[in-house]
C-alpha positions as CSV (number, residue, x, y, z in Angstrom):
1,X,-9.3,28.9,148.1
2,X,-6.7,28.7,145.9
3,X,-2.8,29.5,145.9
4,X,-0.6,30.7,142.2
5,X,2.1,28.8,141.1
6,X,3.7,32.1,140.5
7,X,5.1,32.3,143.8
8,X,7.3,28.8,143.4
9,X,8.8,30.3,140.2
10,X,9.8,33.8,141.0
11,X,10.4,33.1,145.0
12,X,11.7,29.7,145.5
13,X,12.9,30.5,148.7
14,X,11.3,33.5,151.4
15,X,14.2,35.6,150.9
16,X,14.4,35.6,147.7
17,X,11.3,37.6,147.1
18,X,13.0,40.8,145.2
19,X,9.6,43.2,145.0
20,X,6.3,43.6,145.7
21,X,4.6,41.9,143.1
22,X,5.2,38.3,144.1
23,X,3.6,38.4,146.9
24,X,1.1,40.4,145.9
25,X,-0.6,37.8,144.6
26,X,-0.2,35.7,147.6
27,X,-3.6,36.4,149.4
28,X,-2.5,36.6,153.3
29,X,-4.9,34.3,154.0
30,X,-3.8,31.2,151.7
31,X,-2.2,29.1,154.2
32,X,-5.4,28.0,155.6
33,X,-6.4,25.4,152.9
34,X,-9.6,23.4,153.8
35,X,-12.4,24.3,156.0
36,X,-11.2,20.9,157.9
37,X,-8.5,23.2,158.4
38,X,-10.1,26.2,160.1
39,X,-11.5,23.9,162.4
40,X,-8.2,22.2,163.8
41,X,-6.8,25.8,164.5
42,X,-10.0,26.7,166.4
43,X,-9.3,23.5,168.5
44,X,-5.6,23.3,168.8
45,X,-6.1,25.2,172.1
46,X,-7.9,22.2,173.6
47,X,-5.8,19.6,172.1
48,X,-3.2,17.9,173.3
49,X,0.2,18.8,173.2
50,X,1.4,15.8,172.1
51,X,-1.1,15.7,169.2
52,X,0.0,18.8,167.8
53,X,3.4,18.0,168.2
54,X,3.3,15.2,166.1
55,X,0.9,16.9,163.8
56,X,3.0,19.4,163.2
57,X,6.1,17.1,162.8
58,X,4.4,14.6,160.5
59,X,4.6,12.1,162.9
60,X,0.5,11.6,162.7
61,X,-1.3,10.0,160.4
62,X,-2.0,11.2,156.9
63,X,-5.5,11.4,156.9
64,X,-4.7,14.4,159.3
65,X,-2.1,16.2,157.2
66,X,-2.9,19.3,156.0
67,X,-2.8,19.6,151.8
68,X,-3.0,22.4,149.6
69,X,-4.3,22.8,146.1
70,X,-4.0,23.6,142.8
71,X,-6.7,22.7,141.1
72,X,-6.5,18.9,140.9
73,X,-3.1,18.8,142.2
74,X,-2.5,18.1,145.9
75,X,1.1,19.3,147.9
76,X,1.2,18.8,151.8
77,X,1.6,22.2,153.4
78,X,4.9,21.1,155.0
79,X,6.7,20.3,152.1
80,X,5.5,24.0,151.0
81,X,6.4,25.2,154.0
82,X,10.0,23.5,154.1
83,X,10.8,24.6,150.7
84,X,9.7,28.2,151.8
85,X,11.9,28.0,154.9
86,X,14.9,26.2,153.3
87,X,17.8,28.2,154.0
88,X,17.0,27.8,157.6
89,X,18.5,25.2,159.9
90,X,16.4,22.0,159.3
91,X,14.4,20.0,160.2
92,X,11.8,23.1,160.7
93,X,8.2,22.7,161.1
94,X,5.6,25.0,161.2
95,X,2.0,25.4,161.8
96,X,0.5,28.9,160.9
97,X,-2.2,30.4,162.2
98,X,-2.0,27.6,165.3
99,X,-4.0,30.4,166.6
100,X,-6.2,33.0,164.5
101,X,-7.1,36.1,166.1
102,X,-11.0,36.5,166.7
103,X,-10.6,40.3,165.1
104,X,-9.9,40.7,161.4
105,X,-6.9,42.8,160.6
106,X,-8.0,46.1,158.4
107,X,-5.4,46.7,155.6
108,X,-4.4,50.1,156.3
109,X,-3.3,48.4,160.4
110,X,0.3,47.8,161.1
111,X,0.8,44.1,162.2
112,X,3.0,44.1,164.9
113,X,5.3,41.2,163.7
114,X,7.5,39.2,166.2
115,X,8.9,36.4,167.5
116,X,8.8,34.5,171.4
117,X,10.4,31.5,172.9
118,X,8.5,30.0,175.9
119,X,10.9,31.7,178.8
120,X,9.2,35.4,177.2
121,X,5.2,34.5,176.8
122,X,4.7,36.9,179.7
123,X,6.5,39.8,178.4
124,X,4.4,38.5,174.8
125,X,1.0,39.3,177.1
126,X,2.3,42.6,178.5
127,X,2.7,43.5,174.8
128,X,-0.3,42.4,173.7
129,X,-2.0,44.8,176.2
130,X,-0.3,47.6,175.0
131,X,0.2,47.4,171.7
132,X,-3.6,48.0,170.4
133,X,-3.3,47.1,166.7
134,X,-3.0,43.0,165.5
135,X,0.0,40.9,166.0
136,X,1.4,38.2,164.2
137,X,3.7,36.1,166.2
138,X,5.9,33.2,165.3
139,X,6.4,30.9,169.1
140,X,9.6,28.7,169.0
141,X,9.2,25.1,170.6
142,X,12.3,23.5,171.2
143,X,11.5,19.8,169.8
144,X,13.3,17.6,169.9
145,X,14.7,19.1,173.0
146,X,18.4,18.2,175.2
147,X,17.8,15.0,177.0
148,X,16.4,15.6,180.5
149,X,15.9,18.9,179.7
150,X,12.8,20.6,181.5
151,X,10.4,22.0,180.8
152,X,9.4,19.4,177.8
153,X,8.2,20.6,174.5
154,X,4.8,19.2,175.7
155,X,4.7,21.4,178.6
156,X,6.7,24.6,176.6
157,X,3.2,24.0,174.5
158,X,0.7,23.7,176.9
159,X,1.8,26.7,178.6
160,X,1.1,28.5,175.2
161,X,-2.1,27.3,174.7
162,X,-3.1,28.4,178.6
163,X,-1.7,31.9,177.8
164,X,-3.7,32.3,174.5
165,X,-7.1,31.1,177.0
166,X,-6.1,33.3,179.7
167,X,-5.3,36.5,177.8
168,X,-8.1,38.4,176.1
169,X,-5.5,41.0,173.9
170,X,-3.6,37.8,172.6
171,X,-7.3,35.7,171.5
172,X,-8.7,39.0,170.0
173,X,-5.7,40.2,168.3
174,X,-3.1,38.2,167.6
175,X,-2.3,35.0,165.3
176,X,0.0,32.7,166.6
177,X,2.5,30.5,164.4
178,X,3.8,27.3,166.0
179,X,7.4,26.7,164.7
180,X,9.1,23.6,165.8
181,X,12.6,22.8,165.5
182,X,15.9,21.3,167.8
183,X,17.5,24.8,167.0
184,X,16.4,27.1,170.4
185,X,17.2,30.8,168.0
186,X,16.7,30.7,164.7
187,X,15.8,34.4,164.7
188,X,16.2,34.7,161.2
189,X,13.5,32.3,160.0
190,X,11.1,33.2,162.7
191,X,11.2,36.8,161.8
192,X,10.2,35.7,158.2
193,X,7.1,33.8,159.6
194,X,5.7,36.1,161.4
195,X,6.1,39.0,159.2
196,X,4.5,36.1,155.8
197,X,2.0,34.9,158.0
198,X,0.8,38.8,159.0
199,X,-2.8,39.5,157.5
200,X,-2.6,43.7,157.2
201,X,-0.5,45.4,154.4
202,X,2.2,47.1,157.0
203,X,4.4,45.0,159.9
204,X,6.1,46.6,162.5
205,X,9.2,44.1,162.8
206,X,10.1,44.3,166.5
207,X,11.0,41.9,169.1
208,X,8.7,41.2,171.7
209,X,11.2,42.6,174.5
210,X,10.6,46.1,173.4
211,X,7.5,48.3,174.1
212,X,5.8,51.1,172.1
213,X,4.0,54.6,173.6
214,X,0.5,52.9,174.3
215,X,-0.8,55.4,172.2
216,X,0.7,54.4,169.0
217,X,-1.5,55.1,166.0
218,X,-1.6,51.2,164.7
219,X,-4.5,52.1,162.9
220,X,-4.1,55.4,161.3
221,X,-0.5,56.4,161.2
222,X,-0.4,56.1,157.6
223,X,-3.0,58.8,157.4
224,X,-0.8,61.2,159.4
225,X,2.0,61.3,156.9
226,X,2.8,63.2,154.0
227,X,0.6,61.5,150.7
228,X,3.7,60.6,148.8
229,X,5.5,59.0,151.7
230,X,2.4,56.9,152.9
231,X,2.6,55.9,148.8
232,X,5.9,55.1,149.0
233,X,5.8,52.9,152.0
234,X,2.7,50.5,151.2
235,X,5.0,50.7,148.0
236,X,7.7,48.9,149.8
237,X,10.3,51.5,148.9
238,X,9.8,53.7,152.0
239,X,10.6,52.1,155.6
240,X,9.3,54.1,159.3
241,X,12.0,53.7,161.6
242,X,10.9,53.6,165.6
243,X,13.9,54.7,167.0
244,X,14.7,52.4,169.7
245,X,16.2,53.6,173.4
246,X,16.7,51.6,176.9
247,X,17.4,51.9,180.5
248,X,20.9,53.1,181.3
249,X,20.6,50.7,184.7
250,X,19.3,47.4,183.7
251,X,17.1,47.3,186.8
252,X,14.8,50.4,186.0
253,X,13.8,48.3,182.3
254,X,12.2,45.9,184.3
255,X,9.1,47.0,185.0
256,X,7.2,48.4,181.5
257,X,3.9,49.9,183.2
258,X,6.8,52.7,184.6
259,X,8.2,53.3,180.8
260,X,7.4,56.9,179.5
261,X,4.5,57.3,177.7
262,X,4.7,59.9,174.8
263,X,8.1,61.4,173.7
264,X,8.3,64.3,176.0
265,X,8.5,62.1,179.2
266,X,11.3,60.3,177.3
267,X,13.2,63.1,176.9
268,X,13.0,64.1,180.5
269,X,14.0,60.8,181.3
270,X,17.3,61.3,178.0
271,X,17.9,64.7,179.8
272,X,18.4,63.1,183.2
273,X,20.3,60.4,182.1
274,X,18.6,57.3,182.9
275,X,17.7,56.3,179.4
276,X,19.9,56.3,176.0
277,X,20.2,55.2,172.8
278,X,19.6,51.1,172.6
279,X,23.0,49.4,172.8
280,X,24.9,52.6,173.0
281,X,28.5,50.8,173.2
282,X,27.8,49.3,169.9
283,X,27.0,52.7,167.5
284,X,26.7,51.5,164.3
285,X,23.6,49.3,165.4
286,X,21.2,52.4,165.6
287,X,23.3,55.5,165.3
288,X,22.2,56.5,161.7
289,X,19.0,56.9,163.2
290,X,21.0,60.3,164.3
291,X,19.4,61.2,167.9
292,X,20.5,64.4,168.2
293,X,17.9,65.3,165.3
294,X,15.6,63.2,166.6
295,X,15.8,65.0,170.3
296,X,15.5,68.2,168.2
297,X,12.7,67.5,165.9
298,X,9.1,69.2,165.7
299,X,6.5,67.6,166.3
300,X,5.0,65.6,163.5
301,X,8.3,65.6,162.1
302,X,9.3,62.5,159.7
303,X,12.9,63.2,158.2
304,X,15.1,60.8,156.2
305,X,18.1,58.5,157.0
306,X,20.6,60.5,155.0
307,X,23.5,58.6,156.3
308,X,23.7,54.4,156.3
309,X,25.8,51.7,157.3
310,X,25.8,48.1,156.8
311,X,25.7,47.6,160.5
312,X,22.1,49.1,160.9
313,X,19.5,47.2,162.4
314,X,16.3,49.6,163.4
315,X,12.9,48.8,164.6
316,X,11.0,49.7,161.2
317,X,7.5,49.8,159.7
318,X,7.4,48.2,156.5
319,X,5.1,46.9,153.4
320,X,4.8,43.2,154.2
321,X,5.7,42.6,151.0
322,X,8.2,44.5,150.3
323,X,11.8,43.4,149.2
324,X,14.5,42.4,151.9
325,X,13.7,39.0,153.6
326,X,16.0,38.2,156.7
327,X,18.5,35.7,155.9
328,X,18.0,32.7,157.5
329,X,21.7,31.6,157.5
330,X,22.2,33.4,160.7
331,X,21.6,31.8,164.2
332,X,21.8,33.3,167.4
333,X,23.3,36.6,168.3
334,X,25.3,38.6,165.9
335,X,24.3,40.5,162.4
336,X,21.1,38.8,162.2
337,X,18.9,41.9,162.2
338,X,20.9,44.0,161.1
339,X,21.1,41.4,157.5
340,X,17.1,41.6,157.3
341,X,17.8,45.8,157.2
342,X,20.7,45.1,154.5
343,X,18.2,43.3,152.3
344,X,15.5,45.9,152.7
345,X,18.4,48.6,151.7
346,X,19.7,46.9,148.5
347,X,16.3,46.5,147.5
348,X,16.1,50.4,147.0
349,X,13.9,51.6,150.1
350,X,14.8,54.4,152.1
351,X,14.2,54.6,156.3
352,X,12.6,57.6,157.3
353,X,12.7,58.2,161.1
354,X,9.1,59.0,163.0
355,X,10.0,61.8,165.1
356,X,7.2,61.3,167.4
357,X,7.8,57.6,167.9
358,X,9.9,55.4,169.8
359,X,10.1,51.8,171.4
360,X,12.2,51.0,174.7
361,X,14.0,47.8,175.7
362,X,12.3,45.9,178.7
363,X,15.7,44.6,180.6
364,X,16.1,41.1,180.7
365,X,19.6,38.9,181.4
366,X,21.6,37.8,178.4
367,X,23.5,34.5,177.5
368,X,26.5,36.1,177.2
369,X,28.2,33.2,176.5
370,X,26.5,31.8,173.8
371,X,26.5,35.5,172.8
372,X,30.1,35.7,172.5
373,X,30.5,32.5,170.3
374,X,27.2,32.9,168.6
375,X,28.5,36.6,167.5
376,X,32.2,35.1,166.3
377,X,30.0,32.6,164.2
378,X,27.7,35.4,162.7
379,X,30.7,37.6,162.0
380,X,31.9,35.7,159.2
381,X,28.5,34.9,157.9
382,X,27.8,38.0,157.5
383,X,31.1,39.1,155.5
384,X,30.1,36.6,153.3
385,X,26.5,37.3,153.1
386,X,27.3,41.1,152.1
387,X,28.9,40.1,149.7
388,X,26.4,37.3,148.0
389,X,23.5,39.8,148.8
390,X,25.2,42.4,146.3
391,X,25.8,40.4,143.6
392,X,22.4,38.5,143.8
393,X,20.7,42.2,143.8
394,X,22.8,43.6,141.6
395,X,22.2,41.0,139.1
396,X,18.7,40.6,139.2
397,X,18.2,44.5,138.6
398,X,20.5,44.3,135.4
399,X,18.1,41.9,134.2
400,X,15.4,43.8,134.8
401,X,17.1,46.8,133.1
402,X,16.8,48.8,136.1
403,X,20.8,49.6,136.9
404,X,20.8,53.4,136.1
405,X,17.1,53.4,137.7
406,X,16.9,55.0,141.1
407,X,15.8,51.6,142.5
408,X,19.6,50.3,142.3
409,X,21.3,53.4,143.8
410,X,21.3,51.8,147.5
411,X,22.5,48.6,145.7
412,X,25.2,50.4,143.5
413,X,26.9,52.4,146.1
414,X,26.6,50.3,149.1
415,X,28.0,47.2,146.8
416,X,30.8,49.0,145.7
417,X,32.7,49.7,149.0
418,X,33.0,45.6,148.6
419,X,36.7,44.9,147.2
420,X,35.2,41.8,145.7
421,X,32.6,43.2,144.4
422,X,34.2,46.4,142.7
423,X,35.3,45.0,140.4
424,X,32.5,42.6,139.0
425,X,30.5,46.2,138.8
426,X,32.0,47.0,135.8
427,X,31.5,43.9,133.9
428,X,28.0,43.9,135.2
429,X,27.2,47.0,134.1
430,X,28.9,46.2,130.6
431,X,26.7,43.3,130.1
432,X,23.4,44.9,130.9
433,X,23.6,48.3,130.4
């Protein structure tokens, strides 16, 4: 199998990936490079924890390092891998496909893509169960972890490979990407792993805490929609937004066998009071989604996000290789979604909400100290990033000679509320237009 130098020249880095057609010639199935290879993911559920560990570190011996190549030339697959992932924190290993689901994704599925630390591989199971389509999931292990911290990364590993044994959904349908690293949330960088590593052409980016109607069309929703949407959005410049809703009293989002199943038991359960818009204290998160329309709509009903804010952060259904990569700057809580949506929206596509969708937050305790810093951190990342996003898009589409096309209309108007931006417009403009 072999891989195309294209993708070191126009995508150096995973977020740097402006369109489709770079990764289009990435074959989802590249990073498995020798049949050698197959066979250690087959038996990394029966080996031990501390041989994959230092497998995946590079603390083993060479002869066991996977390679990649290009025709006579050889590259380890972690340096590949590291140069993918280098704007995350480092040092960050990986090992894709640590497990590969028994059942091949179809193309036209939607790859649930998401991300689990050790303290949520149950809630991973109970979504496994319900969601029926494939899953690509990116599990952190905290390595090296605090001294005398418990549980080790030995045992935070062993208990993944005895969920993977014990759970049929996760072994048929889902693969599993090891990622190992001292930094316990690197969201950013996970979310990019597990929506690369998917194998279908469409990912659902969600996190795992949050649960779909069990009878979500994973396999055929594209089918449902109008011709020139579905078109647009294996284009990349269309994204399906799920909006997203939870529990007014933490304790009744516990339990996600009592969620409502299809949207008119939510609405009953809207109506009454018990369930609202996700994080309704912070608006600008999901409130473009506008759920007063969405309460209102018919069924089969797909209308578009007419009004957005930089601030936006929706569950979405997306072209895995479409444009927008999440930064991977951004650690812990605070503007790390809602940069991965900020991306996606420069790089022209529009959110479309599914009418007859949803996904609801299973309750679960938050850090809210580390959220508190975490977010003061992340606040002034993100000023920054806005800023560095715009001009990096804006750029690239004058030399493309696409300003004036109606790819850069997100990027042109949403770029020029920035005060130091503005005025670098013009002179763009100027120079390639």
């Amino acid at each position: 199998m072999a891989y195309t130098t294209t993708f070191l020249l126009l995508c150096p880095f995973v977020r740097d990936c402006p369109s489709a057609l770079s990764l289009r010639r990435i074959s989802p199935h590249l990073l498995v490079t020798r049949p050698a290879r197959a066979h250690t993911h087959v038996s990394a559920l029966y080996e031990a924890p501390s041989a994959v560990l230092a497998r995946v570190t590079g603390n083993s011996s060479a002869a066991n390092s996977p390679t990649l190549q290009w025709g006579t030339a050889t590259l380890s697959e972690q340096l590949f891998l590291s140069k993918a992932f280098a704007d995350a924190l480092q040092p960050l290993h990986a090992q894709p496909y640590f497990h590969r689901a028994l059942n091949v994704p179809a193309q036209h599925d939607i790859t649930l893509a998401t991300l689990v630390t050790p303290d949520r591989y149950a809630v991973l199971a109970r979504l496994a169960e319900r969601y029926k389509g494939p899953l690509s999931v990116a599990v952190h292990i905290t390595h090296p972890a605090p001294l005398g911290s418990r549980p080790t990364a030995e045992e935070q590993l062993a208990a993944l490979q005895d969920l993977i044994k014990s759970s049929r959904a996760l072994r048929e349908r889902a693969d599993i990407h090891l990622l190992v690293s001292p930094f316990p949330r690197a969201l950013n960088a996970w979310r990019n792993a597990a929506r690369l590593f998917a194998r279908s052409q469409l990912v659902l980016l969600l996190d795992a805490d949050f649960v779909p109607p069990p009878a979500f069309p994973a396999s055929s929703l594209l089918s449902t929609l109008d011709p020139t949407l579905a078109q647009r959005v294996t284009e990349g410049t269309a994204a399906l937004v799920l909006p997203a809703f939870e529990y007014t009293l933490q304790s009744d989002g516990a339990d996600a066998s009592k969620f409502p199943k299809a949207k008119s038991e939510l609405m009953k359960e809207v109506k009454k009071g018990k369930i609202s818009m996700f994080h309704k204290t912070w608006a600008p998160g999901h409130n473009c989604t506008d759920y007063d329309r969405y309460g209102k709509a018919k069924t089969g009903e797909v209308y578009e996000v007419t009004t957005y804010t930089s601030a936006y952060e929706p569950y979405v259904i997306v072209a895995r290789d479409a444009g927008g990569w999440c930064d991977e700057r951004f650690t812990g809580y605070g503007g790390n979604k809602a940069a991965c949506l900020y991306e996606l929206h420069l790089s022209g596509a529009t959110f479309f909400v599914l009418a007859d969708q949803f996904v609801i937050h299973q309750s679960h305790a938050y850090e809210e100290q580390a959220r508190k810093s975490e977010r003061k951190y992340n606040r002034k990342i993100y000023a920054d990033f806005r800023e560095e996003a715009c001009l990096r898009h804006v750029r690239a589409l004058g030399a493309e000679g696409m300003l004036s096309s109606p790819r850069a209309q997100n990027a042109m108007r949403e770029c020029s509320k920035l005060r130091g931006v503005r005025a670098l417009l013009g002179q763009l403009e100027a120079t390639y237009m």
